[in-house]
C-alpha distance (Angstrom), angle and dihedral (degrees) to the residues before:
residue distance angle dihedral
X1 . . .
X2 3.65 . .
X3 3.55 123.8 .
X4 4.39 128.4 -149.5
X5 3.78 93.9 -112.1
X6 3.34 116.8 -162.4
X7 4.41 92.0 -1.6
X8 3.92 113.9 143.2
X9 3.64 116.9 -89.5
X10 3.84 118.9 -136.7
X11 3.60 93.6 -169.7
X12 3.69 95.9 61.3
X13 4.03 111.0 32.9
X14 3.81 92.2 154.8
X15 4.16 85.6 66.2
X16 3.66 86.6 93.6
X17 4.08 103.9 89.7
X18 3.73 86.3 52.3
X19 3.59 88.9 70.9
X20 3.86 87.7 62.6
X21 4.10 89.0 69.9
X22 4.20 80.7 73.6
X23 3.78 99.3 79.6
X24 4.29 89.4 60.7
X25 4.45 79.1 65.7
X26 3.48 82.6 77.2
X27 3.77 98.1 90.1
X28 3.80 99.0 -17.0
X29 3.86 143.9 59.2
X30 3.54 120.5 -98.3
X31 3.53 122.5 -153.8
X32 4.02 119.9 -160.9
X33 4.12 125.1 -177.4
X34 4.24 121.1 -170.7
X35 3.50 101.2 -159.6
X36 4.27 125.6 161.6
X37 3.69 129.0 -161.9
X38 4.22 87.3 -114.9
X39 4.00 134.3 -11.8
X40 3.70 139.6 -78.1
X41 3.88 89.1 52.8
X42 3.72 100.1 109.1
X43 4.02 103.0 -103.5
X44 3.63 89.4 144.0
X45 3.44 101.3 52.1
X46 3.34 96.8 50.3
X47 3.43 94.8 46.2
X48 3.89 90.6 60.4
X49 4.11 83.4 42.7
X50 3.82 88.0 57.1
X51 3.94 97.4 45.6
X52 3.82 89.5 46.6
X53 4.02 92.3 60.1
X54 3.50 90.6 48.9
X55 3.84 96.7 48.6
X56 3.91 90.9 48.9
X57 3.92 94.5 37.1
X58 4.46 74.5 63.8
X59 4.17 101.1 -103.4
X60 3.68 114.3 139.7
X61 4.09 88.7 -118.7
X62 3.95 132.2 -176.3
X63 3.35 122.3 -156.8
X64 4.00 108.7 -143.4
X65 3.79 123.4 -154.5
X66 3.76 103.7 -166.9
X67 4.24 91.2 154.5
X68 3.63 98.6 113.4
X69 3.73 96.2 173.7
X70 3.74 101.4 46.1
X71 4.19 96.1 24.7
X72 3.89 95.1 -179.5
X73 3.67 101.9 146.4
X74 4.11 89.4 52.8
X75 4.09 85.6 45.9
X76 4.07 89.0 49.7
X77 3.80 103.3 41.6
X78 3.92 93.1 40.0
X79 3.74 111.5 -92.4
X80 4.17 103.6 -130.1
X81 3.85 112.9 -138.7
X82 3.73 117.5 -113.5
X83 4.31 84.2 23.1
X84 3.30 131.2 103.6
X85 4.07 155.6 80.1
X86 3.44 89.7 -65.9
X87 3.50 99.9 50.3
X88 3.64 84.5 47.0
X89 3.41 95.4 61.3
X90 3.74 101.7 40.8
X91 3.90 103.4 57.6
X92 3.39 134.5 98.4
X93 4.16 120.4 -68.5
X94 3.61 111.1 -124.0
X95 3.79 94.8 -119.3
X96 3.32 116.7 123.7
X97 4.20 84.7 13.0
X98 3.72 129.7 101.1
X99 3.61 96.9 -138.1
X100 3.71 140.0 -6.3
X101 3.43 123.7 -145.5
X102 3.88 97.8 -161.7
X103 3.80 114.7 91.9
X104 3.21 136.7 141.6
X105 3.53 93.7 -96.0
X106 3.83 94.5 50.2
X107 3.83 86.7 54.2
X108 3.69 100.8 44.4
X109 4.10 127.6 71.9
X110 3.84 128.0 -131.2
X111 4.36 125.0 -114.0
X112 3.56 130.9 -160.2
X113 3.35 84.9 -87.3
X114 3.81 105.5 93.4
X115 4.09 91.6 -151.9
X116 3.69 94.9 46.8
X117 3.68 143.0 92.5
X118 4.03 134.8 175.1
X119 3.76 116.8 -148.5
X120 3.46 103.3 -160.9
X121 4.10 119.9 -157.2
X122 3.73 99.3 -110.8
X123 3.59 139.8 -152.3
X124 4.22 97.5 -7.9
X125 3.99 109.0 -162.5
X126 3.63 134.3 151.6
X127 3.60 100.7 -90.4
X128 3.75 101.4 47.5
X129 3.38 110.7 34.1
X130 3.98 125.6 154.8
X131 4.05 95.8 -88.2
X132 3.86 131.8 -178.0
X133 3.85 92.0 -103.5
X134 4.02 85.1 60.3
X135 3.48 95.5 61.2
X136 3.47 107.5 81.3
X137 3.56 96.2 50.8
X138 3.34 87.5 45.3
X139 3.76 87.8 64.3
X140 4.16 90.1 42.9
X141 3.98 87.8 56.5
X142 4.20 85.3 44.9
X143 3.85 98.3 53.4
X144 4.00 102.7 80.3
X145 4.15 98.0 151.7
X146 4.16 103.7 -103.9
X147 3.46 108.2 17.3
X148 4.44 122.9 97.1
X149 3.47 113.8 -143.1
X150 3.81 115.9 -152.3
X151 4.21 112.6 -145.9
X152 4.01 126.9 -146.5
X153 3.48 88.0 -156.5
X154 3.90 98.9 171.6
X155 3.76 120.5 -146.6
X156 3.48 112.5 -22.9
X157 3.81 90.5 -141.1
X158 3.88 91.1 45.4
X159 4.00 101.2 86.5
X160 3.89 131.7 -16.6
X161 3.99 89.0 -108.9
X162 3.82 79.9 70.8
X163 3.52 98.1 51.0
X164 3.93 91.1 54.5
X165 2.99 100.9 52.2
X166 4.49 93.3 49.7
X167 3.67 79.1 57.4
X168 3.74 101.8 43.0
X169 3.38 101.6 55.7
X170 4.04 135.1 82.8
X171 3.81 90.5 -123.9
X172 3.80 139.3 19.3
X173 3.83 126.8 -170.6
X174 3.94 108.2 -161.2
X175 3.62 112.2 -162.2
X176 3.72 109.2 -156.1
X177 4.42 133.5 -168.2
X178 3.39 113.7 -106.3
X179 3.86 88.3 -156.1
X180 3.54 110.5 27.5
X181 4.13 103.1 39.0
X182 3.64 109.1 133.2
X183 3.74 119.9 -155.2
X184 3.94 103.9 -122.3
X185 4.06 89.1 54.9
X186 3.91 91.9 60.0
X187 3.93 89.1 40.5
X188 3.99 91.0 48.0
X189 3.99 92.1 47.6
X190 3.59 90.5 42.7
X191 3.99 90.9 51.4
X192 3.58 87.9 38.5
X193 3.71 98.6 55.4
X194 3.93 102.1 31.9
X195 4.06 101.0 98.7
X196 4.02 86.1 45.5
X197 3.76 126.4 98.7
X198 3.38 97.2 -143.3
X199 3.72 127.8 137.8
X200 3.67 109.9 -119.6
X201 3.90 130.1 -159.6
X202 3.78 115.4 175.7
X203 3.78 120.9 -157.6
X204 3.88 129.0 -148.4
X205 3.94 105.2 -144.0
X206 3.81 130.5 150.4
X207 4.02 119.5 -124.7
X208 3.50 121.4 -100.1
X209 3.74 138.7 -143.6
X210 3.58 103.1 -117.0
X211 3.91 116.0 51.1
X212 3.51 113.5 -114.6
């Protein structure tokens, strides 16, 4: 299945500034997280939209699917068995080793896009799931100098994985429902986020009728 990297997104015109975060990829890592208050309100897509306009704009850029209840970017770019976040996370350090084979390259696939790369979330079961602790060396593995990575966060609300990484990363774009936002989310994500340093960018978009 092929997906409109890098088209224009009508739900989200305010997306634009976020594009601005690019020019630090100079010299320096940038890290990106597409969260939303719930689902169905296009996070994903524009999460692929975003790492596509970074890849063609000539930034070495992965594309990060940390959703590991909803894993639609791993389902649309062709999730690889025994590949994956997860799988990332969970082998061996290379202390004490010679080498290790498992990078982030190894575990990610390649696009159409000669500068980018989809890490999908991997084989999600009940005994290694993506967890809080896993999030900051999640963002270790993620900060190769020059390259933007792009993250499927999920709902922020959905799991405290998802929380860490809105607060982890340099900047978060938080789409919200024009038509179904209920007060306590914004309060909670407001609470949640207020002793962070992250660069936020929320996003106006209406719901739609197929989760994504």
């Amino acid at each position: 299945m092929d997906v409109p990297i890098g088209c224009p997104l009508p739900v989200a015109p305010n997306i634009s500034p976020c594009v601005g975060v690019q020019s630090a990829a100079t010299g320096d890592c940038v890290r990106v997280a597409v969260t939303g208050t719930m689902r169905g309100i296009g996070a994903s897509t524009l999460a692929t939209a975003m790492a596509g306009r970074f890849a063609r704009r000539g930034s070495p850029t992965m594309l990060v699917d940390a959703d590991q209840v909803d894993p639609w970017l791993s389902e649309v770019f062709g999730t690889v068995r025994g590949r994956g976040l997860i799988r990332l996370l969970n082998a061996p350090r290379s202390e004490g080793q010679k080498s290790n084979t498992t990078t982030v390259g190894s575990m990610s696939i390649g696009t159409k896009l000669p500068e980018l790369r989809v890490l999908g979330v991997g084989e999600v079961d009940v005994e290694h799931p993506l967890q809080r602790v896993d999030i900051p060396r999640m963002m270790a593995l993620l900060s190769v100098p020059g390259t933007v990575s792009v993250i499927d966060a999920g709902p922020m609300l959905d799991n405290a994985a998802s929380l860490e990484i809105a607060r982890s990363v340099d900047a978060l774009v938080v789409l919200l429902s024009d038509a179904r936002q209920e007060a306590w989310q914004l309060s909670t994500i407001e609470q949640s986020l207020s002793d962070s340093h992250v660069a936020i960018f929320p996003v106006v978009t209406g719901a739609r009728s197929t989760p994504r």
